[in-house]
C-alpha positions as CSV (number, residue, x, y, z in Angstrom):
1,X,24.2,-32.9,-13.9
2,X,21.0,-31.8,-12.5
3,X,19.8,-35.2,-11.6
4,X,23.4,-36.4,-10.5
5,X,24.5,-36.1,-6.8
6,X,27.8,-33.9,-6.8
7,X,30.6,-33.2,-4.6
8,X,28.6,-29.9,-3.0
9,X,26.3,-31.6,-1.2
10,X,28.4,-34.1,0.6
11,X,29.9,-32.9,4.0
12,X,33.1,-35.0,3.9
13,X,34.0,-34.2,8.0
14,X,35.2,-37.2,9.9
15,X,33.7,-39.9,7.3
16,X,36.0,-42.4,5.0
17,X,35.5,-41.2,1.7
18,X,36.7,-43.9,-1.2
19,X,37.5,-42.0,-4.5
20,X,37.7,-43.1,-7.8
21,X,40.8,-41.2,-10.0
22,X,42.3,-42.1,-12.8
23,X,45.4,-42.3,-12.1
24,X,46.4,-44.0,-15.6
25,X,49.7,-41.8,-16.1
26,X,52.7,-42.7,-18.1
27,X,56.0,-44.3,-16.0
28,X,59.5,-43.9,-16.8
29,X,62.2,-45.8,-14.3
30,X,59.4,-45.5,-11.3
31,X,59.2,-41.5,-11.9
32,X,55.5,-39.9,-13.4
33,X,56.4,-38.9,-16.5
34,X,53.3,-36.7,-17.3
35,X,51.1,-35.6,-14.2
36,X,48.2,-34.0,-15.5
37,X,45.2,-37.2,-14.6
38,X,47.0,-36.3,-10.8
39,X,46.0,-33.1,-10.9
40,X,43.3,-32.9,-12.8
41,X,42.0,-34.6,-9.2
42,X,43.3,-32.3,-7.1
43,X,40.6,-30.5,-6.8
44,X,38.1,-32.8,-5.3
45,X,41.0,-34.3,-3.3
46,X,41.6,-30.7,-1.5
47,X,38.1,-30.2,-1.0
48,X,37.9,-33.7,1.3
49,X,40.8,-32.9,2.7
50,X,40.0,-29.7,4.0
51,X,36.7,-30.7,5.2
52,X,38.4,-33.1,7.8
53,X,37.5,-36.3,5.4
54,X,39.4,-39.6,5.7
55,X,40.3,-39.8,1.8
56,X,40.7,-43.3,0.4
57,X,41.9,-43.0,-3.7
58,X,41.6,-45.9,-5.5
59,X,42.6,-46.6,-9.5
60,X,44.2,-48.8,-12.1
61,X,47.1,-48.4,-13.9
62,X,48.2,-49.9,-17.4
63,X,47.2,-53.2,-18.2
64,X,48.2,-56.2,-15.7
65,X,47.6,-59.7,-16.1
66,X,45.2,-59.8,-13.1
67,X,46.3,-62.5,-11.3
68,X,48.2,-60.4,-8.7
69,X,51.0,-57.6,-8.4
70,X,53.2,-56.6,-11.1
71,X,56.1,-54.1,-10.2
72,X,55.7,-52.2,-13.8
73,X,52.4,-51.0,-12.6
74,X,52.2,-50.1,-9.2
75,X,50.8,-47.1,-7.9
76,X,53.6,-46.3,-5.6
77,X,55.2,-43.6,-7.8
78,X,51.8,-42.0,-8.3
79,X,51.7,-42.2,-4.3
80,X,55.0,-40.1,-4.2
81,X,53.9,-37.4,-7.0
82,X,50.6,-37.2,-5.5
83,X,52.4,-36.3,-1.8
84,X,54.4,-33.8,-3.5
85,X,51.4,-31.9,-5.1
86,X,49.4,-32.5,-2.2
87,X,52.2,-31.4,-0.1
88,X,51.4,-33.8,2.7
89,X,52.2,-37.8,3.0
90,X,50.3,-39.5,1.1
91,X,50.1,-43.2,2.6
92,X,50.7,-46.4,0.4
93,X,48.3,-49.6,0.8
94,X,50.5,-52.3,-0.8
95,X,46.8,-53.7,-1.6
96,X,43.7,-53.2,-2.9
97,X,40.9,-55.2,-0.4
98,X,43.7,-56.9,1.8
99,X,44.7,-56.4,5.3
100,X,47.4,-53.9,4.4
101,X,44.3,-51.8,2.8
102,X,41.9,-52.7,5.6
103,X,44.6,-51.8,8.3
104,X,46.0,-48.5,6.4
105,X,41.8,-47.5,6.1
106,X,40.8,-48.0,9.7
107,X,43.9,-46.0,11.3
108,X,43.5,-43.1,8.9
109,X,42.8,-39.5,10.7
110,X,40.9,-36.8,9.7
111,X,42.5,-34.7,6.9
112,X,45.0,-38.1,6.0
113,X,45.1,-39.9,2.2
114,X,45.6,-43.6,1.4
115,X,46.1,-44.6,-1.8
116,X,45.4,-47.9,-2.8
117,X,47.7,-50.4,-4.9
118,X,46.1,-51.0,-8.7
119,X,42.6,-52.3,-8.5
120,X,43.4,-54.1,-11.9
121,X,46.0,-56.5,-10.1
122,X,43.0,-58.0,-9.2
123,X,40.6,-59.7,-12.1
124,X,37.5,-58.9,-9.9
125,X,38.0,-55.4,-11.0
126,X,37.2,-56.0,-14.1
127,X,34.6,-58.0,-14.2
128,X,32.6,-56.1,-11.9
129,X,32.6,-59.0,-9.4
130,X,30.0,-57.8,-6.7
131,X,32.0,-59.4,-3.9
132,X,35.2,-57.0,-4.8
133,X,32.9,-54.1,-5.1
134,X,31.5,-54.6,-1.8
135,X,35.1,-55.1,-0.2
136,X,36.1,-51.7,-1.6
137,X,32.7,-50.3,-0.2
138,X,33.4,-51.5,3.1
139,X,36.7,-49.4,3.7
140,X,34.5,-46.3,3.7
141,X,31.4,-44.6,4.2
142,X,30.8,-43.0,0.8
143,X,32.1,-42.9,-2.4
144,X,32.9,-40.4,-5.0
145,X,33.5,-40.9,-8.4
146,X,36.0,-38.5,-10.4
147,X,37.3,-40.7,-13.1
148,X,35.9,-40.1,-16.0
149,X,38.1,-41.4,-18.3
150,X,36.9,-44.6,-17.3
151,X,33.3,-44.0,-17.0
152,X,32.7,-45.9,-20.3
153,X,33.3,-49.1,-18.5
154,X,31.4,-51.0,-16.1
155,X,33.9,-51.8,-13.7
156,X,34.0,-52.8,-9.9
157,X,35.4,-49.2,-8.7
158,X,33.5,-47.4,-11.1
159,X,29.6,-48.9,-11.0
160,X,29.8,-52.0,-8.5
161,X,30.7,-49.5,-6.0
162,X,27.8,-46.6,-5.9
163,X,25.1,-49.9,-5.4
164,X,26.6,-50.6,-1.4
165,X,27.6,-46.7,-0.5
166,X,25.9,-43.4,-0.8
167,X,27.6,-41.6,-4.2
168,X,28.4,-38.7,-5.8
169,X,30.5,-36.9,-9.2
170,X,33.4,-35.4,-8.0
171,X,34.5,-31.8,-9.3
172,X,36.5,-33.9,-12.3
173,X,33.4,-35.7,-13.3
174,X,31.0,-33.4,-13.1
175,X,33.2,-30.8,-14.7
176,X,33.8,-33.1,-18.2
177,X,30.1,-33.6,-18.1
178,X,28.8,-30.8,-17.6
179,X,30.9,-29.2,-20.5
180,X,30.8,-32.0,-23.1
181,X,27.1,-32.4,-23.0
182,X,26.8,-28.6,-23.1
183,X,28.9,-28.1,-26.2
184,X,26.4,-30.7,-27.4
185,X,23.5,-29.4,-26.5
186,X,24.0,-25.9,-26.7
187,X,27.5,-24.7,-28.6
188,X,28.3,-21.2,-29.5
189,X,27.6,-21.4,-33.1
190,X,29.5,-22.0,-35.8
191,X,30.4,-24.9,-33.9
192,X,33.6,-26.6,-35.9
193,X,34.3,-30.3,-35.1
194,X,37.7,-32.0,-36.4
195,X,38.0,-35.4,-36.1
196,X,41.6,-37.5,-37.2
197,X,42.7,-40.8,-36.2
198,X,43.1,-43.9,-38.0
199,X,40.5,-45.7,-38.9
200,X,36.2,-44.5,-40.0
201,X,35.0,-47.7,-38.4
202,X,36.6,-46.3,-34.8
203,X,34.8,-43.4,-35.5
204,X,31.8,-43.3,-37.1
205,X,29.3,-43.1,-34.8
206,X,30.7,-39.7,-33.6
207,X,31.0,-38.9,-37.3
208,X,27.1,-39.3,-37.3
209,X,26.2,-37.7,-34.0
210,X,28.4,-34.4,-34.9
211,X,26.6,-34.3,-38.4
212,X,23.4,-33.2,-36.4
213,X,25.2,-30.8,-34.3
214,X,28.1,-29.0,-35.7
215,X,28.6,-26.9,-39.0
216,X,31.8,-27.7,-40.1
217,X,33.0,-31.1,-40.0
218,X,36.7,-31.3,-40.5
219,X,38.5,-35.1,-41.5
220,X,41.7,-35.5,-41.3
221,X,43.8,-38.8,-40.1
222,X,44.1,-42.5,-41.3
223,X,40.2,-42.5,-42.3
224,X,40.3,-39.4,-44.3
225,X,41.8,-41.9,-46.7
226,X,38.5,-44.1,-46.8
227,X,36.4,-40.9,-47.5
228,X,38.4,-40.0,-50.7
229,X,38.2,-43.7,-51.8
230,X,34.4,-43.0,-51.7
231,X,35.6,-39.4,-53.8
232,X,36.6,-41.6,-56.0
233,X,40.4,-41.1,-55.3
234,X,43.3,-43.4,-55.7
235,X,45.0,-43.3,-52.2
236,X,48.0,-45.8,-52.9
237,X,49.1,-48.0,-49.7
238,X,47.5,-45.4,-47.6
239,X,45.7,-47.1,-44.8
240,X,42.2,-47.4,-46.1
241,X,39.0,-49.8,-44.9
242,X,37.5,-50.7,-48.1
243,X,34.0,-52.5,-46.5
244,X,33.7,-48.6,-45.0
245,X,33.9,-46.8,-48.4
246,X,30.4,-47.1,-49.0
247,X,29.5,-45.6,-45.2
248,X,32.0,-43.0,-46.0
249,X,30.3,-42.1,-49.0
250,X,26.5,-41.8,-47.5
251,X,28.7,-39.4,-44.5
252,X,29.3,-37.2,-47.5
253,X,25.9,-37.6,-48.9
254,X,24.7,-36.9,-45.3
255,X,26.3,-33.7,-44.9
256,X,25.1,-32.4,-48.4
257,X,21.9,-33.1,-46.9
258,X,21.8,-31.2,-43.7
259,X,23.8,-28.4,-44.8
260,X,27.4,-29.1,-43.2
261,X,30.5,-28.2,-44.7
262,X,32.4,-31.5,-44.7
263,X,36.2,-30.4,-44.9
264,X,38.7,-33.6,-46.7
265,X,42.1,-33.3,-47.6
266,X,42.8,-31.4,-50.9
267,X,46.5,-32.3,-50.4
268,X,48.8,-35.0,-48.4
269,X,52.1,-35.7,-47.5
270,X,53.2,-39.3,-48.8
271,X,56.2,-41.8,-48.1
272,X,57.1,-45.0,-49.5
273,X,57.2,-46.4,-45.9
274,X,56.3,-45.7,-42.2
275,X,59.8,-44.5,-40.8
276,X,61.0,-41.3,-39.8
277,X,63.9,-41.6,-42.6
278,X,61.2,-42.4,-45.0
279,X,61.3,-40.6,-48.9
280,X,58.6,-37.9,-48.2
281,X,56.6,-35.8,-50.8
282,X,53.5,-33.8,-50.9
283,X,51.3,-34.6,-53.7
284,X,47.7,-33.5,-54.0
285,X,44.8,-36.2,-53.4
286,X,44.2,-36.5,-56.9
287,X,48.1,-37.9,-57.8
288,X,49.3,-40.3,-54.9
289,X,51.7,-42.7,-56.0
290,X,50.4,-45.9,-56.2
291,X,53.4,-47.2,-53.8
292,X,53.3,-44.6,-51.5
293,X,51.2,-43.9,-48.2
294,X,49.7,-41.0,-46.7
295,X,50.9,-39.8,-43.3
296,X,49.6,-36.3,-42.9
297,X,47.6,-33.6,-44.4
298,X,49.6,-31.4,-46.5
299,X,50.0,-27.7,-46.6
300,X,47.3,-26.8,-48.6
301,X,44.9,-28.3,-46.6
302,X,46.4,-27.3,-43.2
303,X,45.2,-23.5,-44.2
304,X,41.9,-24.7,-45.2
305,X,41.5,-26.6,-41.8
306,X,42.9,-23.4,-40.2
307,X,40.2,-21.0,-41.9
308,X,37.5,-22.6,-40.9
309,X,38.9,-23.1,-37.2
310,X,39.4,-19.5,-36.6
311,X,36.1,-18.8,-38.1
312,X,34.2,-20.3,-35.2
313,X,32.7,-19.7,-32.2
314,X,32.8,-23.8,-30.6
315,X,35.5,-26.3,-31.5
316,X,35.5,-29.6,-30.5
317,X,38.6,-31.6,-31.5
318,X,39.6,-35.5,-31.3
319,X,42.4,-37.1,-33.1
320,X,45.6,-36.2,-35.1
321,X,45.8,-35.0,-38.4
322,X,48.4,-37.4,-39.0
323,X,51.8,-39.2,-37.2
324,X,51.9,-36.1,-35.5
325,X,54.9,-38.4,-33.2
326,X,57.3,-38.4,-36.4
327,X,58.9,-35.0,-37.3
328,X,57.9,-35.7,-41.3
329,X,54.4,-35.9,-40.3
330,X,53.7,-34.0,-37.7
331,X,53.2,-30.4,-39.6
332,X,49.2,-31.0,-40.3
333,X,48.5,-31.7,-36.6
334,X,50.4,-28.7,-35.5
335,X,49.1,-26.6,-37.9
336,X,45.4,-27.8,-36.3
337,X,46.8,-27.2,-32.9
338,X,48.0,-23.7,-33.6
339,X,45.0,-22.4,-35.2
340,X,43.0,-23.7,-32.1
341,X,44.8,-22.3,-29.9
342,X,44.9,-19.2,-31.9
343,X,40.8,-18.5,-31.7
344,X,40.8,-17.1,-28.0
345,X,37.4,-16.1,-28.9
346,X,36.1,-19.6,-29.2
347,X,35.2,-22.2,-26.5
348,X,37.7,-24.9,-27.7
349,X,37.3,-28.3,-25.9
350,X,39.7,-31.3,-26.8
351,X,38.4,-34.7,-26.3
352,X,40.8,-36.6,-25.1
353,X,43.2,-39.2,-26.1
354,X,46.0,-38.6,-28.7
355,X,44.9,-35.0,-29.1
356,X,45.6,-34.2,-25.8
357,X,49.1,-35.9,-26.6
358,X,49.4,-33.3,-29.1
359,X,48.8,-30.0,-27.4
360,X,50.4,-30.9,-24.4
361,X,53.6,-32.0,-27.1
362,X,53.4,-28.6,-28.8
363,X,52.6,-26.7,-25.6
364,X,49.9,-25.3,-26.2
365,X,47.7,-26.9,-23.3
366,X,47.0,-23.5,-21.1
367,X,45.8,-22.3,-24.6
368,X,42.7,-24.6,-24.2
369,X,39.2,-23.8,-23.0
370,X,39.1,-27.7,-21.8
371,X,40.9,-30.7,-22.0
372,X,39.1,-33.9,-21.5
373,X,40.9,-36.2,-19.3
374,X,39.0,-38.9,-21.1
375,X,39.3,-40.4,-24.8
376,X,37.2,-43.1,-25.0
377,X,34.7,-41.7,-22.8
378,X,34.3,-38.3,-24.3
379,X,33.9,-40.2,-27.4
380,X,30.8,-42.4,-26.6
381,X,29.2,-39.3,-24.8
382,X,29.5,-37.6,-28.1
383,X,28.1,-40.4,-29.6
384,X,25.4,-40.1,-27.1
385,X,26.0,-43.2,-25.2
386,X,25.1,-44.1,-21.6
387,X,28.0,-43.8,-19.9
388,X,27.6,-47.0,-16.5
389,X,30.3,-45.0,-13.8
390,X,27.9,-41.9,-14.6
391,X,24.3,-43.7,-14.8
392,X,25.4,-44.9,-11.7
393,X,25.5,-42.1,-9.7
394,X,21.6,-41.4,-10.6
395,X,21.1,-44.3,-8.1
396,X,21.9,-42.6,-4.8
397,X,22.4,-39.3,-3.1
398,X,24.8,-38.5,-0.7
């Protein structure tokens, strides 16, 4: 992050710092159910805090309506985890740019933390209305931005905000930068990428990007069952998108091409419906049963998958194998998790989103080189896309 103000050059003694998280966690009965967004920020929190900086944090939460508060999503139970990690108060604002904000920001001491209530109870947020930006700009001198799980969007808090106050990448940010465009630019070779999920059309464009950079190219997921359409395969009610069969098939063509080993299922697990009780079999891709679907990879193709993994020196992984949250079909992803977590030698990076569901579900997360907080940004950073809460901080230096 070269040409990118960071968190080291900004002196955070007796000024109002407003912080971007991401505080997106899960919420059970009021109670965090899953912490690790909190204190992935830590970090950057400590460092303004121990520099004598007036912290103001600032995030959304689910998805509200917009048109005001909304008891399901309030920050306040993020408020009382964060005081516990913190192990100091950490004060509530009961608004975002109201007088409960304003009045909780001007009487904050050195060393003190507000937290603000969802910026997403507010539609302003959203749209990037410059009026809301500059409210939130005005309850501090400078603002830092460690969220990047929502750097792919061009919100108020997240780009509207660096144009009115001096800006910088907190630790957070500059951290999933810094290694994500690095694995990019430079991996350890042979560089492994396994991609699941549901669907080729979601994916595609990192499909592309990580056929110039990687060697191996591992499918597994709902859109594997696309690809062996374009193999020619009968995939029975598997979820397939038949207007991406012919893409599919150039990816294939593609890697042929450029010399990457393109890794597709040789064997699946089936069921005749998508339940936990359902009928399950494992049948090899060339004999699915024209009334059954594919959930997961089968056995057969787990090892294969696992080969190649411990064979290399970078892995990058994003998505499941397959309904890795249902006991029947959760083998394939575990299998992919395990033999990650199994190549110490490798710099393993997981990008995000259900992935990071999975480690952290098989507990394997301490096993990880990195874990990036963010799915969809990761994903269009792979893809090689400008990322606005990022380009944004080219604009000023704190």
């Amino acid at each position: 992050m070269a040409d990118i103000a960071t968190i080291e050059r900004l002196d955070g003694a007796g000024k109002k710092v407003l912080v971007r998280v991401d505080f997106n966690v899960p919420l059970a009965d009021g109670v965090v159910t899953d912490d690790t967004r909190i204190r992935a920020a830590l970090p950057t929190i400590q460092k303004l805090v121990g520099e004598g900086a007036k912290v103001i944090l600032m995030s959304h939460l689910g998805r509200p309506s917009g048109t005001g508060y909304e008891e399901a999503f309030s920050l306040a139970p993020v408020a009382a985890r964060l005081s516990e990690l913190l192990g100091q108060e950490v004060i509530f604002a009961e608004d975002t740019v109201g007088p409960d904000a304003q009045a909780k920001a001007a009487a904050l001491e050195d060393g003190q933390v507000l937290l603000l209530e969802n910026l997403r109870f507010d539609k302003r947020e959203k749209k990037n209305d410059p009026e809301f930006a500059q409210a939130l700009a005005a309850l501090a001198d400078v603002y830092v931005n460690d969220a990047f799980g929502t750097a792919h969007r061009a919100h108020a808090s997240t780009a509207g905000v660096a144009e009115y106050l001096p800006a910088c990448a907190g630790y957070l940010m500059q951290k999933e930068v810094d290694t994500l465009t690095g694995m990019l630019d430079n991996p350890k070779r042979p560089f492994v990428a396994i991609l699941g999920g549901s669907k080729v059309s979601d994916k595609i464009k990192v499909i592309d990007a990580l056929m110039d950079k990687a060697d191996v190219l591992i499918i597994g997921g709902g859109m594997c069952f696309t690809f062996l359409l374009a193999q020619g395969y009968e995939v029975g009610t598997s979820l397939k998108e038949e207007d991406w069969v012919e893409r599919a098939a150039q990816m294939i063509q593609k890697a042929q091409d450029k010399g990457v080993k393109l890794l597709l299922p040789v064997d699946v697990v089936v069921a005749d419906k998508f339940a936990e009780d359902a009928e399950v079999a494992t049948v090899s891709v060339n004999a699915i049963p024209a009334d059954m679907m594919g959930l997961d990879i089968g056995p057969e193709t787990a090892a294969i998958y696992a080969e190649a993994i411990a064979g290399a020196a970078t892995v990058f992984w994003n998505g499941p194998m397959g309904v890795f949250e249902m006991k029947p079909f959760a083998a394939g992803t575990r299998a992919v998790a395990d033999a990650v977590a199994e190549n110490t030698a490798a710099d393993t990076i997981i990008g995000g989103g259900d992935s990071v569901a999975a480690v952290n579900k098989f507990d394997l997360a301490d096993q990880m080189t990195f874990i990036s907080t963010g799915g969809g940004a990761s994903m269009e950073l792979v893809q090689g896309e400008a990322l606005p809460g990022v380009e944004a901080l080219r604009v000023t230096v704190a």
